[in-house]
C-alpha positions, 0 to 999 in steps of 0.5 A: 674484578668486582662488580660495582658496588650499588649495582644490583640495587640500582637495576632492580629499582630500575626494572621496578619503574619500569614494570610500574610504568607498564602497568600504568600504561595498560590502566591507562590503555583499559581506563581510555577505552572505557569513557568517552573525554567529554564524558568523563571531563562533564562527570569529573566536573559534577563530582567536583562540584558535589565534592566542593560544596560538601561540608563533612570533613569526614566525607570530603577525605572519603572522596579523596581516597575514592579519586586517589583511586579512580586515578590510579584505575586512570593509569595516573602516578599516585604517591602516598608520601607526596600527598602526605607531605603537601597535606602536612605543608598546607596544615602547617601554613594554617596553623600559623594564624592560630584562630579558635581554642587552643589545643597545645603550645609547642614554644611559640607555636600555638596549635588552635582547634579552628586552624587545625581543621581549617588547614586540614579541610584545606589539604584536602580540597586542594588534594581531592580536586588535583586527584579528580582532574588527574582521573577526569582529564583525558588526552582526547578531550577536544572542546569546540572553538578558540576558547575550547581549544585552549582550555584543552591545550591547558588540560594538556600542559597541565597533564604534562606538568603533574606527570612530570618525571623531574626533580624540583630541588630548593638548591637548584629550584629556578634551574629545575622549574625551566627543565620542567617548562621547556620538557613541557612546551617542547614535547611535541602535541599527542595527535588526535586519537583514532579512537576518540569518537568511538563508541563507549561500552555501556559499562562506562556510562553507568560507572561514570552515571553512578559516581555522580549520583552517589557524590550528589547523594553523599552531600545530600546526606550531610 
């Protein structure tokens, strides 16, 4: 009898998942013990601010490729081929309030050079800051108080949404976005970590130290 055609390639695609997956847990394990949550969040949120207020489009997408790193080193998924397409979504939008000189005329589409830039600017905002949370949140983070509880409740759902392992399909969009709403609220709460207040290796602070001097010093600089 002959084996099931497709088989082979379906077992190694799942085993690639499956490496890839352990992988993520081990930069996740390494990027955990390394900062402190409250640290991390404080340093994620001065770059962010750097990142926000910088006005080079040149520097804005630098700093998107280093947060696209720091959260792969997080042991977050980080997929080219969706940033790309979501980027390409937000452009195209833009593009259709044409505003400034024309570039091109594709039928009636008029590509303007201020419309462009603006949506590209755009992408990259809206990219950079999803990077950044991904890379600066961490399940740990415990904030004091009610409204410090929330706000760490909504860092969890958010983490949970972002990671999720679902498909979100037009032909079946309201359906898929309640999986993705019951996954996410009935997946039981991550328990205090036993090492959430233990000491950080110093290495952590300078790495976290340094990256806020040097997105400070970048928007300086422009």
């Amino acid at each position: 009898m002959s084996p099931e055609p497709g088989r082979p390639a379906a077992a190694r695609a799942a085993a690639r998942k499956a490496r890839a997956a352990e992988a993520r847990g081990r930069r996740r394990e390494r990027w955990e013990a390394l900062f402190a949550p409250w640290a991390l969040a404080a340093a994620g949120a001065a770059v962010s601010a750097a990142f926000l207020f910088q006005p080079a489009l040149g520097s804005r997408i630098l700093m998107l490729l280093a947060f696209m790193a720091a959260a792969r080193g997080a042991g977050k998924r980080v997929s080219v081929l969706a940033t790309v397409l979501i980027s390409a979504g937000i452009v195209a939008a833009n593009l259709l309030v044409p505003v400034g000189r024309v570039l091109a005329r594709l039928g009636p589409l008029v590509l303007t050079e201020t419309a462009l830039l603006e949506g590209i600017e755009r992408a990259v905002t809206f990219e950079g800051l999803i990077y950044a949370s991904k890379a600066s949140i961490l399940p740990g983070l415990r904030l004091p108080g009610r409204f410090g509880s929330i706000v760490a409740s909504a860092f969890v759902y958010y983490e949970r949404i972002v990671e999720y392992k679902g498909r979100l399909r037009p032909a079946s969009l309201v359906a898929d976005a309640d999986e993705l709403m019951l996954r996410v609220w009935e997946e039981p709460p991550a328990g205090p970590r036993r090492d959430a207040g233990a000491r950080r290796p110093a290495r952590g602070w300078a790495l976290l130290a340094l990256a806020v001097a040097a997105a400070w010093a970048l928007l300086a600089l422009s």
